[in-house]
DOPAKOL-615381 format. One record per residue (C-alpha): residue number from 1; chain; x, y, z. Coordinates in steps of 0.2 Angstrom, whole numbers, plus 5000, padded with zeros to 4 digits. Layout:
! residues N
SITE  nr kette east north   up
SITE NUM     A    X     Y    Z
...
! end
This chain:
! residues 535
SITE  nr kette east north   up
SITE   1     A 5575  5442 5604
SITE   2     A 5564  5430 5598
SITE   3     A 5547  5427 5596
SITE   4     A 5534  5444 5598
SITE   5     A 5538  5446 5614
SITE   6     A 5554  5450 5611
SITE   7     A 5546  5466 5605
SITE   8     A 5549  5482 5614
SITE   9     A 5532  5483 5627
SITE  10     A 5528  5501 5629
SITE  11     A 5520  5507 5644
SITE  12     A 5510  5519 5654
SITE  13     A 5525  5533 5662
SITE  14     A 5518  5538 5680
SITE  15     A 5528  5527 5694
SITE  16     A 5527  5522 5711
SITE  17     A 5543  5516 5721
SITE  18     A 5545  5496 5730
SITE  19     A 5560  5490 5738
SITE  20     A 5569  5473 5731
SITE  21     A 5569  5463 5745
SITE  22     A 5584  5466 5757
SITE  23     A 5593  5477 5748
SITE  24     A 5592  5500 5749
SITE  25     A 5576  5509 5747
SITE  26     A 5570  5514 5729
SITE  27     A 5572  5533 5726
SITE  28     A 5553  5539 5725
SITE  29     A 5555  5545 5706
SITE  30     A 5563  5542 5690
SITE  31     A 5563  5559 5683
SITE  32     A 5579  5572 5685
SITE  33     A 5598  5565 5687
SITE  34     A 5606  5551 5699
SITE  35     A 5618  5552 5710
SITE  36     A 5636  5558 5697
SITE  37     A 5642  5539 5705
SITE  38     A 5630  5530 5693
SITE  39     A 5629  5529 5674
SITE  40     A 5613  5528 5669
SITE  41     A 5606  5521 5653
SITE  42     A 5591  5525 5646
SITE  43     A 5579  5514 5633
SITE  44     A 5561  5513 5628
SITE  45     A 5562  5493 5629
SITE  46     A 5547  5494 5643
SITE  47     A 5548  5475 5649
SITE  48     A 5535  5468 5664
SITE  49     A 5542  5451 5670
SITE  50     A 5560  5452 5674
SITE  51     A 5561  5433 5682
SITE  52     A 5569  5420 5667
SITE  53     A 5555  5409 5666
SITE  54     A 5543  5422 5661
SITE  55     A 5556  5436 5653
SITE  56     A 5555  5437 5635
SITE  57     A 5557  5454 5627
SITE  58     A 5572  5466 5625
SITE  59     A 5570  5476 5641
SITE  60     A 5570  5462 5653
SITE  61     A 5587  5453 5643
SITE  62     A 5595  5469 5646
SITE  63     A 5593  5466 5663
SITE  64     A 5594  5451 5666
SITE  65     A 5611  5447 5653
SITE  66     A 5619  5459 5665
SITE  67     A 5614  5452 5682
SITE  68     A 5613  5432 5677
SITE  69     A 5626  5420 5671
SITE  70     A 5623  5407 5657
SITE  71     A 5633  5392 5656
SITE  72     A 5640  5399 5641
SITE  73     A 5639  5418 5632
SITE  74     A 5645  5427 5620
SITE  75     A 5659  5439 5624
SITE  76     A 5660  5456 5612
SITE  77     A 5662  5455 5594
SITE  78     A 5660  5433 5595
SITE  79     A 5646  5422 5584
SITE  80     A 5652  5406 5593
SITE  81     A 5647  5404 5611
SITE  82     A 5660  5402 5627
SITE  83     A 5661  5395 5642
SITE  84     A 5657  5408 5657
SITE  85     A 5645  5398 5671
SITE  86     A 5652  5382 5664
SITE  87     A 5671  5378 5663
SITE  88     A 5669  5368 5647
SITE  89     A 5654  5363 5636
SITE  90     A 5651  5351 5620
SITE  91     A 5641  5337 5612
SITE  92     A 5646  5320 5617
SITE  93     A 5643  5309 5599
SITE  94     A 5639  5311 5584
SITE  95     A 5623  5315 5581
SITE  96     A 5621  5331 5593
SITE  97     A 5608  5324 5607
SITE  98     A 5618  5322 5619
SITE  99     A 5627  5339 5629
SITE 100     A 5638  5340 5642
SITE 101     A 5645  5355 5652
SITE 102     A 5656  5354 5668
SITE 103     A 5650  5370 5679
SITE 104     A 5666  5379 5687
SITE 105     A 5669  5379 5704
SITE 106     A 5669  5394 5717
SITE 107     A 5655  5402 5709
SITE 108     A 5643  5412 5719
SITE 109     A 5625  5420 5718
SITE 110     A 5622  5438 5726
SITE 111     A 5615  5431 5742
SITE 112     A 5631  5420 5745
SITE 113     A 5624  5404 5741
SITE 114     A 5636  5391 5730
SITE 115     A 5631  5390 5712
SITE 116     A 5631  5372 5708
SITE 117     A 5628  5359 5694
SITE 118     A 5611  5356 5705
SITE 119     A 5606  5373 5702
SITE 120     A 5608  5373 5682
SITE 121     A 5597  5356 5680
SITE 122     A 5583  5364 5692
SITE 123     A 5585  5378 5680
SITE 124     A 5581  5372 5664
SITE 125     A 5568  5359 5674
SITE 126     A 5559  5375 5680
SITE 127     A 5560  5384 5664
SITE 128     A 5551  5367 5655
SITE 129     A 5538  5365 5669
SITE 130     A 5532  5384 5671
SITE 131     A 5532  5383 5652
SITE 132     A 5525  5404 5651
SITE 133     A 5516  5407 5636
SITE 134     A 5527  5424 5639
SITE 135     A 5542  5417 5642
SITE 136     A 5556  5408 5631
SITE 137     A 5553  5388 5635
SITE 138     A 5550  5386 5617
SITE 139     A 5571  5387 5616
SITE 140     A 5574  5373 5627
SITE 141     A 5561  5363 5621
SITE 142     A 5574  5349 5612
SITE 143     A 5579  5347 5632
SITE 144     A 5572  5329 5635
SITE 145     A 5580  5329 5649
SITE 146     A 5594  5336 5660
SITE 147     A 5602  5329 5676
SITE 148     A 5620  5333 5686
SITE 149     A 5632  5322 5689
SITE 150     A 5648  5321 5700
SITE 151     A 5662  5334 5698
SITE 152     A 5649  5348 5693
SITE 153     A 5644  5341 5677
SITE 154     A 5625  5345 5669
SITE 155     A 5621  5331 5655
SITE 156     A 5608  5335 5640
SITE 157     A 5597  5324 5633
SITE 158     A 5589  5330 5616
SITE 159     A 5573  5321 5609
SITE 160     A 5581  5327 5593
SITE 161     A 5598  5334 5585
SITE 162     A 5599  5353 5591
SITE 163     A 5615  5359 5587
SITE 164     A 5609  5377 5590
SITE 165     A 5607  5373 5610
SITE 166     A 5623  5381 5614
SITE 167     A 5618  5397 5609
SITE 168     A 5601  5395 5615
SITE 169     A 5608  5392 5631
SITE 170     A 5622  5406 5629
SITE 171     A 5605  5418 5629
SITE 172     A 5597  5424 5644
SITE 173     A 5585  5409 5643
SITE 174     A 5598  5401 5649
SITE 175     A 5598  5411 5666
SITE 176     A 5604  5401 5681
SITE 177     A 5593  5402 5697
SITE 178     A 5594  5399 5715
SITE 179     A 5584  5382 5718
SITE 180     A 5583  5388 5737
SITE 181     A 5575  5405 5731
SITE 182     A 5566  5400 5715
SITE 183     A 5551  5390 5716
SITE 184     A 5550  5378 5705
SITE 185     A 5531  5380 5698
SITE 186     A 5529  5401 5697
SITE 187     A 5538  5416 5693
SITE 188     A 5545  5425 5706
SITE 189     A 5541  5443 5710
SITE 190     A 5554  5455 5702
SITE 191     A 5560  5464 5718
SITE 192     A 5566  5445 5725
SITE 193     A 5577  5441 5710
SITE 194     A 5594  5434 5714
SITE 195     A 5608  5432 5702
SITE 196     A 5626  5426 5698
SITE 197     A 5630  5441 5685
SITE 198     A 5642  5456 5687
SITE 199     A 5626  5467 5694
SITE 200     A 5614  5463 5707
SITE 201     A 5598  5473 5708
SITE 202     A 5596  5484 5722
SITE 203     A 5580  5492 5718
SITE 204     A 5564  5494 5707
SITE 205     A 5555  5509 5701
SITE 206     A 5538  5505 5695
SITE 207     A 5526  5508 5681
SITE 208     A 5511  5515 5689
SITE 209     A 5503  5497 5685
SITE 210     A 5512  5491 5698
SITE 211     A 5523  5479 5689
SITE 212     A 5532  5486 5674
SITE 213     A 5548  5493 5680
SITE 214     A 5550  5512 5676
SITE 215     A 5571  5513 5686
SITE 216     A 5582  5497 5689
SITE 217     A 5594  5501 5702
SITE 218     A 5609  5491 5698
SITE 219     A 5628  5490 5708
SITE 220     A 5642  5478 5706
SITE 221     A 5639  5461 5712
SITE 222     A 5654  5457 5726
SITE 223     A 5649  5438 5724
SITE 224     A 5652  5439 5706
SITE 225     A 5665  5425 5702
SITE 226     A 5671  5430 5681
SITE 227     A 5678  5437 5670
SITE 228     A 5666  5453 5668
SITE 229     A 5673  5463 5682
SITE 230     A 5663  5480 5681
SITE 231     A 5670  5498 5676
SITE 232     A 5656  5506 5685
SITE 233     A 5651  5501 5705
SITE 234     A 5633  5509 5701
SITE 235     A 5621  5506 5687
SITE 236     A 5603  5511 5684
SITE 237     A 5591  5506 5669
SITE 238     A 5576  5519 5666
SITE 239     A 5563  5516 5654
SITE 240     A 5554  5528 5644
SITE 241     A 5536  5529 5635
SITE 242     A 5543  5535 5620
SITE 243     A 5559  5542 5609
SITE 244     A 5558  5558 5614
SITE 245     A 5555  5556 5630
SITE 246     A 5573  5547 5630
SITE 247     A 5579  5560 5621
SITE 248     A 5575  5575 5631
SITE 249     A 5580  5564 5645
SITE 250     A 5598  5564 5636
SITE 251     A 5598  5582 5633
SITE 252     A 5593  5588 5649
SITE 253     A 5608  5577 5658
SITE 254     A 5594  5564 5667
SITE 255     A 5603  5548 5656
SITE 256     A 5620  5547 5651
SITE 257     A 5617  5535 5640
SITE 258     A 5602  5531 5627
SITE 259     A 5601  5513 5618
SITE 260     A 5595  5511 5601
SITE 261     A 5578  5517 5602
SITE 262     A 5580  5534 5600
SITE 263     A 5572  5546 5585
SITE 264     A 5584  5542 5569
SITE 265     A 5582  5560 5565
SITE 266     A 5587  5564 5582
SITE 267     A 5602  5552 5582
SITE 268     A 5608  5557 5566
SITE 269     A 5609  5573 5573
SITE 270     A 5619  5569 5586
SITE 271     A 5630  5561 5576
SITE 272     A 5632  5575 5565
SITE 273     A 5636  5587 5580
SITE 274     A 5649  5577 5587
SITE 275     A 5661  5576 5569
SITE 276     A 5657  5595 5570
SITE 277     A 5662  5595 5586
SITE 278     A 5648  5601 5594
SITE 279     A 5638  5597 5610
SITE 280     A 5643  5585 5625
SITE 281     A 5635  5569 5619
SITE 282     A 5645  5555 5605
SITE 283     A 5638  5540 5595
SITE 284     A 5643  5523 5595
SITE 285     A 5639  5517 5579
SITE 286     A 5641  5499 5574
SITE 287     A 5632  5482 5570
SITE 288     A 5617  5476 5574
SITE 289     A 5604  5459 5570
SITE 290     A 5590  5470 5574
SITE 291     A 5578  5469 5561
SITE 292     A 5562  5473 5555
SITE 293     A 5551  5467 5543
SITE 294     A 5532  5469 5533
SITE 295     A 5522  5453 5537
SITE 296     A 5507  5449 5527
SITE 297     A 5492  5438 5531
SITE 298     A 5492  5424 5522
SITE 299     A 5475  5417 5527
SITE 300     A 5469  5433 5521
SITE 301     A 5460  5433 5504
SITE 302     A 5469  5447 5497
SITE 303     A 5488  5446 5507
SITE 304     A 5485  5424 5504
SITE 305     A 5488  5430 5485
SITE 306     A 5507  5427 5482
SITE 307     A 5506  5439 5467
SITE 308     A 5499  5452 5477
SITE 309     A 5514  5449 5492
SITE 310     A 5527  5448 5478
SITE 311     A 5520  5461 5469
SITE 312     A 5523  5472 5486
SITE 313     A 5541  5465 5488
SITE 314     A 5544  5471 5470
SITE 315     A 5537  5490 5475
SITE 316     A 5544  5494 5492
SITE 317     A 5562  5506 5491
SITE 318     A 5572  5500 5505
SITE 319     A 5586  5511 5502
SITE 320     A 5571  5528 5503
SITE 321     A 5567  5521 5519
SITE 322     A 5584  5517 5526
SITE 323     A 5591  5535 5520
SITE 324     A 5576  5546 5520
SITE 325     A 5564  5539 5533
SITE 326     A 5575  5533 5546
SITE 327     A 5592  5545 5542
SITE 328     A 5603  5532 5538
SITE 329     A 5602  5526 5555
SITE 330     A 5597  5508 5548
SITE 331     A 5604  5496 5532
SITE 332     A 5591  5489 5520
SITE 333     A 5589  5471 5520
SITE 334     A 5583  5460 5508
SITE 335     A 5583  5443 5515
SITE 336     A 5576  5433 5532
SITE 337     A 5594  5433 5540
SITE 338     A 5605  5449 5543
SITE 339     A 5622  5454 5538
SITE 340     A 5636  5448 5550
SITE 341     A 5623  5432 5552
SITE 342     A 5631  5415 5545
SITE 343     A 5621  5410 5531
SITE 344     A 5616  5428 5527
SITE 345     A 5612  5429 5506
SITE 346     A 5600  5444 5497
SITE 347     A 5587  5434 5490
SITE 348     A 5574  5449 5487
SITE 349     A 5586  5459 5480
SITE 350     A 5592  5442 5468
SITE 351     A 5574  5440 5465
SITE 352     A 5566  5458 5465
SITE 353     A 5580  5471 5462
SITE 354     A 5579  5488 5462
SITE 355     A 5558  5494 5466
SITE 356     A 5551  5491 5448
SITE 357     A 5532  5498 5445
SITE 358     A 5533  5488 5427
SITE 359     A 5538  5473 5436
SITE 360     A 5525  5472 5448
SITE 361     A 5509  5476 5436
SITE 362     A 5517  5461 5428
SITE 363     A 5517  5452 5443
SITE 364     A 5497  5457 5445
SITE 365     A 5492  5455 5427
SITE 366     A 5500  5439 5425
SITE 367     A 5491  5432 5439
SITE 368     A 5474  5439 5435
SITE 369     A 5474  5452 5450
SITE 370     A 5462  5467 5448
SITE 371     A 5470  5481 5451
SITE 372     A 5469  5495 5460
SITE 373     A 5473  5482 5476
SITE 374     A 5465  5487 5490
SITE 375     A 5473  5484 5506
SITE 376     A 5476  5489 5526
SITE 377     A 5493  5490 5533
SITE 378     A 5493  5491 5551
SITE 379     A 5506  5497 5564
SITE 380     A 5507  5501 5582
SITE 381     A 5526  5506 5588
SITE 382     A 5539  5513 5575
SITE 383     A 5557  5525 5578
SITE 384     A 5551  5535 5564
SITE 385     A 5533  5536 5570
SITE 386     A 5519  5537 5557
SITE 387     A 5532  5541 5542
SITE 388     A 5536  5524 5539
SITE 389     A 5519  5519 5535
SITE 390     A 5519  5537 5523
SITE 391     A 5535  5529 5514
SITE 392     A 5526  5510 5511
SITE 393     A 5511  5519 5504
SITE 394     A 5519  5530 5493
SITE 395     A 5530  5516 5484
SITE 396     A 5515  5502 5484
SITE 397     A 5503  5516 5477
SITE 398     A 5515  5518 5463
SITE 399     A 5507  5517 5445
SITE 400     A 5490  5518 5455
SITE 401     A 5494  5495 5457
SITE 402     A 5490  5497 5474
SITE 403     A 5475  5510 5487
SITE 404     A 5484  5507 5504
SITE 405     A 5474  5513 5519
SITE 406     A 5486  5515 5535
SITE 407     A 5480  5511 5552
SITE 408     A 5487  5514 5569
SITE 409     A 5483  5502 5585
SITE 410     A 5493  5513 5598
SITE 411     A 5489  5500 5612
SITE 412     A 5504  5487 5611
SITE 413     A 5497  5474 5619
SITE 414     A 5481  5475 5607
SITE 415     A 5493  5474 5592
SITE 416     A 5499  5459 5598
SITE 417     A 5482  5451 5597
SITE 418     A 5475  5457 5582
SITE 419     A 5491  5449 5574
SITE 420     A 5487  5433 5582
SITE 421     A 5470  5432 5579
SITE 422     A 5474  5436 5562
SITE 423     A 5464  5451 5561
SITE 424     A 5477  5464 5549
SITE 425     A 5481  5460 5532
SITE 426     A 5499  5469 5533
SITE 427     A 5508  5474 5549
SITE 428     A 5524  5478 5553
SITE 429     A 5535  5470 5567
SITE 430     A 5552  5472 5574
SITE 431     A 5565  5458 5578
SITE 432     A 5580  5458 5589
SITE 433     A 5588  5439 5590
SITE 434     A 5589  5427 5603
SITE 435     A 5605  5423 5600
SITE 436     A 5618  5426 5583
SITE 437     A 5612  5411 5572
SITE 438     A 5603  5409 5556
SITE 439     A 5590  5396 5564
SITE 440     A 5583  5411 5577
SITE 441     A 5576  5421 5560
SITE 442     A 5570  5405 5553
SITE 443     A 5562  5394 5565
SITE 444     A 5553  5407 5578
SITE 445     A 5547  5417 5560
SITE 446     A 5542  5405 5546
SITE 447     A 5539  5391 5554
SITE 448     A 5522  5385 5553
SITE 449     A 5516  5402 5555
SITE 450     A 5529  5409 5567
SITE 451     A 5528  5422 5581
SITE 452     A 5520  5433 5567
SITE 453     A 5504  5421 5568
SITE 454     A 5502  5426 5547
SITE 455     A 5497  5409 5543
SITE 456     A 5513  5403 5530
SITE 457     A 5522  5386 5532
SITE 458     A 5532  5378 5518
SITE 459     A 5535  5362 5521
SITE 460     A 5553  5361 5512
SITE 461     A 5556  5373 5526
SITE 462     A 5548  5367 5540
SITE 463     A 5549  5346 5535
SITE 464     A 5565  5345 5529
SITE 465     A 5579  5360 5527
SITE 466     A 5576  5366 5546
SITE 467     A 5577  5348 5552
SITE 468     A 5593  5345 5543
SITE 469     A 5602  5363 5545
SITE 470     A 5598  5362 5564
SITE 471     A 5608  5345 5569
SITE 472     A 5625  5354 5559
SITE 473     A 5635  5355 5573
SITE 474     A 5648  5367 5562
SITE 475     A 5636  5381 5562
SITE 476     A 5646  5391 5548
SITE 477     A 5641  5378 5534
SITE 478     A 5625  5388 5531
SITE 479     A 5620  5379 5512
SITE 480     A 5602  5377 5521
SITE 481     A 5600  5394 5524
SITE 482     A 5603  5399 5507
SITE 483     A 5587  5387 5502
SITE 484     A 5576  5392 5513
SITE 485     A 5579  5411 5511
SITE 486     A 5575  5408 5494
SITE 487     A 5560  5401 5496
SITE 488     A 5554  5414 5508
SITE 489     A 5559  5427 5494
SITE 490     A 5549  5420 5483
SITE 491     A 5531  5418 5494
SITE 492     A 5536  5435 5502
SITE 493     A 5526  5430 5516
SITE 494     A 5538  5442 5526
SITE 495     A 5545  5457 5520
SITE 496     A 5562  5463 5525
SITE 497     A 5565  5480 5527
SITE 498     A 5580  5487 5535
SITE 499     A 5592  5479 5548
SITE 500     A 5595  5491 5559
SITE 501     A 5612  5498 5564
SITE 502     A 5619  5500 5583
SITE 503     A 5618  5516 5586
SITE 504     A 5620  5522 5605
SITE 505     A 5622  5541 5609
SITE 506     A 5630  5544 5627
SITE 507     A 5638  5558 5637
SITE 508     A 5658  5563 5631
SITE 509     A 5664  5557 5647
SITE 510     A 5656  5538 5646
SITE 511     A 5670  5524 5639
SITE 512     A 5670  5506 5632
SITE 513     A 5652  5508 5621
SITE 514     A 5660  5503 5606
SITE 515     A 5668  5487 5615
SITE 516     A 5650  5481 5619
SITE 517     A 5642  5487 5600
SITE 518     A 5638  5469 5591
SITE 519     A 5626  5457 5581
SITE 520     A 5623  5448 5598
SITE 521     A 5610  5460 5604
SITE 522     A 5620  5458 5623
SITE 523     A 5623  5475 5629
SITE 524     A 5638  5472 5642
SITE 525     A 5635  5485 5655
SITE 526     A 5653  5481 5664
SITE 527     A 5663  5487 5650
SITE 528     A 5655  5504 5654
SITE 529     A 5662  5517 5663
SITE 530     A 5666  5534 5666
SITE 531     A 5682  5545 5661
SITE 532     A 5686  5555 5677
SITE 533     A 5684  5575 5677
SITE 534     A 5699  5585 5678
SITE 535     A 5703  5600 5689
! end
């Protein structure tokens, strides 16, 4: 999802109950097993802010994709956007500033309040005035301005060509509010939120910090106006502090579903069971845009080197790492853009190969570099824990080129800073898209320093093939892409490492997780339900 707050927030575990407004009491804890008439899912995506304005991380999306509508989304298995709030959408001209959609009438919020075209332009107004350093108004930011018209149409001004806004707005920064429960200047607590989407919340569990949810309580919204009509009357999201936490929570029965963020080792072992066919629990294994990659400082002295960052991208086994480290519950990448994403090309792998230690002391020696290369890689949050880091410093030690020193900043919301403040030389960050197109791995990542904060901007990037591949209103002629991936590949600023796969372990008796498994990132919570027990 974009930007570093799109990161999974890990928490403290300990909870105390509140009450959304109106709705039933919160159960007092979020440990042992609900009631057999809710599914509930379980994830270590901790999230904080749950209101659209300020959400921007994958725990609150889950949420919120489920319990909001968009003017537009992306139904299961789809890279091109479609109408669901709106009844139509589409850029008026030629040159992609101006956007009109025409919102479809009958629609309905939870409380019983109209959805209207004059709640979609108080939306995106809002999202642009609040402007939360923590929230995703940097994707509406071409929005110059946006007003309603008669007939339930919302027209879009641009102050420049953004072809991509579709999808930007297909995302959950595209969440319509209720102007007459929204203010318009501040976020609104998490136990007042009202939506249009499948689900309303009911209730929240709380961290013990008062604010970071620990149990979302969701059931079908009877307002709900769609196409999304829900398998399951009763939904509740708990999040853990860590993998195995989620795992035992699985095992002991307490989840009945576990997302993507479990152990690979643990997954894989699921997965093995059930083509045994052992055990209770399955896998749903698909796609994924999930990514993650190896950012370098490039204000440091010794990461600013290119030489040293190519000579890296030249050591590091993708497929050890994919297949040993992480059990072949990810893919190895080897460019900025993902499989399955338009534009996708292998630039590292064009430019690097296969890990070549001869290749890289040519690399160093050819640029003067002393060697052995001393430097810190930094990590905080990882699936496979500490052996990750173990895998980057056996291959970059490797002919004795590099003397890598590992470092661990368990406090997530330290890490963060210390990237921003430019404190590491090497640190690894994970990143799960916005929304399914090239531009969401470009722009938020190499742009002028990007949400990584390592310092790199190219200006063929950022002056001139970003510009140009953004107004393209046919979003599969992805020749920019290509260009740009290449130029990252050579400065290695970033260093992809594995795109991860979709890989969600649930209970034998759970349906319709394959029919949600995508490169969207949108987990559809109304396609799931539950086979009914026999006898």
């Amino acid at each position: 999802m974009s930007s570093a707050n799109r990161l999974a927030v890990l928490g403290c575990a300990v909870v105390v109950a509140t009450a959304a407004s109106g709705c039933a009491s919160a159960t007092k804890a979020v440990t042992g097993k609900d009631s057999p008439s809710v599914i509930t899912m379980g994830t270590t995506n901790v999230t904080s802010v749950l209101d659209p304005a300020g959400a921007y991380d994958a725990g609150s999306w889950l949420v919120l994709n489920n319990t909001f509508q968009s003017l537009l989304s992306f139904p299961p298995g789809a890279t091109v956007p479609q109408p669901d709030a709106a009844q139509s959408c589409g850029f008026t001209g030629g040159d992609a500033t101006t956007y009109e959609c025409t919102v479809r009438s009958g629609l309905k919020f939870s409380n019983g309040h109209a959805l209207t075209a004059e709640d979609v332009v108080f939306s995106v107004q809002r999202m642009l005035k609040i402007n939360d350093p923590s929230g995703p108004a940097s994707l509406l930011s071409t929005i110059k301005s946006v007003r309603s018209e008669d007939g339930g149409k919302v027209v879009f001004h641009l102050n420049a060509p953004d072809a991509v806004l579709p999808a930007k707005l297909a995302s959950a920064a595209g969440s319509i509010v209720d102007h007459q429960v929204f203010p318009a200047d501040g976020l609104l607590a998490n136990d007042k939120l009202v939506g249009s989407g499948p689900y309303k919340i009911d209730s929240i569990d709380t961290m013990s910090d008062g604010e970071a949810p620990a149990k979302v309580a969701l059931s079908a919204n009877s307002e709900y106006r769609g196409e999304n009509k829900p398998q399951s009357g009763s939904f509740a999201l708990r999040y853990f502090n860590t993998p195995d936490e989620l795992k035992s929570a699985l095992e002991q029965g307490d989840v009945d579903l576990a997302d993507n963020s479990m152990e690979p080792a643990a997954a894989a072992k699921i997965k093995d069971d059930q083509i045994a066919g052992k055990g209770d629990l399955k896998v749903a294994e698909g796609e994924s845009a999930e990514t993650r990659f190896l950012v370098l400082n490039t204000k440091d002295p010794v990461a600013g080197n290119p030489a040293v960052r190519q000579a890296a991208a030249q050591l590091l086994d993708r497929k050890a790492l994919a297949h040993t480290v992480y059990a072949g519950t990810v893919q190895p990448l080897y460019s900025l853009v993902p499989a399955g994403i338009t534009g996708h090309n292998t630039a590292f792998f064009d430019r690097y190969g296969d890990p070549s230690t001869e290749k890289a002391r040519k690399i160093l020696s050819a640029a003067k570099v002393q060697t052995p290369v001393k430097l810190t890689l930094t990590w905080s949050r990882a699936r496979a824990g500490v052996a990750e880091m173990d895998q980057f410093k056996k291959d970059l030690e490797a002919g004795g080129l590099f003397q890598i020193t590992v470092k661990q900043e368990p406090d997530w919301k330290k890490y963060q800073a210390g990237w921003k403040a430019g404190i590491y030389q090497g640190y690894t960050v994970g990143w799960t898209p916005d929304y399914a197109d090239p531009d969401d791995f470009v722009s938020p990542i190499v742009v002028d320093g990007g949400a990584f904060h390592n310092g790199w901007d190219d200006e063929r990037i950022s002056g001139r093939l970003v510009p140009a591949s953004i107004k393209l209103t046919d979003r599969t002629a992805g020749g920019a892409y290509g260009q740009i991936q290449n130029i990252v590949a050579e400065a290695a600023p970033v260093i992809p490492l594995f795109q991860a796969k979709s890989f969600y372990a649930s209970r034998n008796d759970i349906t319709g997780v394959d029919a949600t498994v995508d490169t969207t990132g949108v987990f559809r919570l109304w396609l799931i339900g539950r086979t009914e027990s026999i006898g």
